[in-house]
C-alpha positions, 0 to 999 in steps of 0.5 A: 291355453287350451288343454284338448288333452286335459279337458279329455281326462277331466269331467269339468276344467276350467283355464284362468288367465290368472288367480290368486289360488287355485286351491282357495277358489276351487274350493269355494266353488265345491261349497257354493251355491253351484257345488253340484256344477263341481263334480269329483275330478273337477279341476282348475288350472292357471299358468299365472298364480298370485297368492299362492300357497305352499305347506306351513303357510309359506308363499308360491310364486312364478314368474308367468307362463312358465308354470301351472298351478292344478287344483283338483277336487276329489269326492270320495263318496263319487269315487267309490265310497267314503272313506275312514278318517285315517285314510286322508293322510295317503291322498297327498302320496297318491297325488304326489305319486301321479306326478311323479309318474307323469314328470318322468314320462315327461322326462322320458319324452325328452331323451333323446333316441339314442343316449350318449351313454348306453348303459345308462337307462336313466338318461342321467335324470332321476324322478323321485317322489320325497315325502310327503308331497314334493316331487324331485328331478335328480334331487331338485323340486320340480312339484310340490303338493298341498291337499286341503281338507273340505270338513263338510263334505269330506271332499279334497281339493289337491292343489300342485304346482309344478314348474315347466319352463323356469330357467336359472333366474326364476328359480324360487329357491337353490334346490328348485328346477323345472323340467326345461331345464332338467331336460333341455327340452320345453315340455308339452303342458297339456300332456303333462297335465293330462298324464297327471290327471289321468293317473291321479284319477286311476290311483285314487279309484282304486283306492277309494274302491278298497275303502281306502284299503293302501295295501289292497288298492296297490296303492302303498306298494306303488308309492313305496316304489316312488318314494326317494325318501325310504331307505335314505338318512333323513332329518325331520323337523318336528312340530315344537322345534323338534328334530328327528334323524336316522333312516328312513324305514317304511310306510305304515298303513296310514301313509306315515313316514317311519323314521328309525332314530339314530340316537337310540334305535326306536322307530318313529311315525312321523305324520307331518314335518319337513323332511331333509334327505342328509347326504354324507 
């Protein structure tokens, strides 16, 4: 796959054929002996993953040539400077929020001139960022995002998958869709994939510029106005077999999900857990 668009956008990126995660050997190139080969912005992507990985562990796998899998390497101090401790937790929202973006100009690309409905601007798809780090059409997962602190460098390698050509039988699980089947139309991957490096790399200057500042970077009030999950009933699950369910508030300034409790009105912050929009 050549990828001109991408290669545009990226300092270095490098196409497999096929790898077991791209998140795994990016990585161990960012702290190998050629770490300085790898500048901030560096990327690698392949359209044939075997080992890779989603949050908690869980296993991501595709059938090959109908999806990508993007890693990313972000160098905050390249960027702009370094950045506190507390402001890592909004990297994931930042990438998820440049995903969404691409994915619905994606979608937008697709519809056709004229809409069979004409007082309905969406084209009935809607493009959605969940929290913390899926990206749904119409409610369906279409990316998921998973971002990997390197402690010793304070690098981020950001890792998404995002599928484009599954069909009915290959998807992973009930709630998955790709973006042919969202749009009935075979998506141009490396204008995707540019479209989201282009924007991720935007974002994340802008936040790194404000030291990692979301409200002065813009950063928070773009992803708040993405984000599917805020002002939706949810059910979180908790580390320790927990659960918390009520409304989904706000984002505080770390990037956390505030979660109003139905059972006895308290506003909660919630920095990890999986997420479930409830719909009565």
């Amino acid at each position: 796959m050549d990828l001109p668009k991408s290669r545009a956008v990226a300092p270095r990126l490098e196409f497999l054929d096929t790898a077991t995660s791209t998140n795994d050997l990016l990585r161990e190139a960012a702290n190998g002996a050629d770490a300085a080969g790898w500048p901030h912005g560096s990327v690698i992507v392949t359209d044939d993953q075997t080992s890779g990985r989603g949050r908690l562990g869980r296993t991501w796998l595709a059938p090959t040539g109908k999806t990508l899998a993007i890693s990313v390497l972000l160098r905050p101090g390249d960027a702009g400077s370094a950045l506190p401790a507390e402001a890592y937790g909004w990297i994931p929202l930042i990438a998820g929020a440049a995903m969404t973006e691409a994915v619905t100009r994606a979608v937008d690309a697709a519809r056709p001139a004229e809409p069979e409905d004409p007082e309905d601007v969406s084209g009935g798809v809607d493009v959605r960022l969940k929290w913390p780090n899926d990206v749904l059409v119409s409610g369906y997962k279409v990316c998921g995002i998973l971002s990997e602190l390197l402690p010793e460098s304070g690098a981020v390698v950001v890792g998404a998958g995002l599928n484009l050509t599954l069909d009915e039988h290959d998807l992973p699980t009930l709630t998955s869709t790709s973006l042919l089947l969202a749009t009935g139309v075979r998506p141009d991957a490396d204008a995707v994939l540019a479209d989201y490096l282009g924007t991720l790399s935007r974002l994340f200057a802008e936040f790194a510029a404000s030291g990692g500042d979301a409200d002065a970077s813009g950063v928070a009030a773009t992803v708040s106005s993405l984000c599917g999950t805020l002002g939706s009933e949810v059910r979180v699950e908790l580390p320790g077999d927990r659960e918390l369910i009520g409304s989904a508030e706000r984002l505080d300034a770390d990037g956390r999900l505030v979660v109003r409790d139905r059972e006895n009105g308290e506003e909660q912050a919630v920095a990890a857990g999986d997420v479930t929009h409830l719909r009565y």
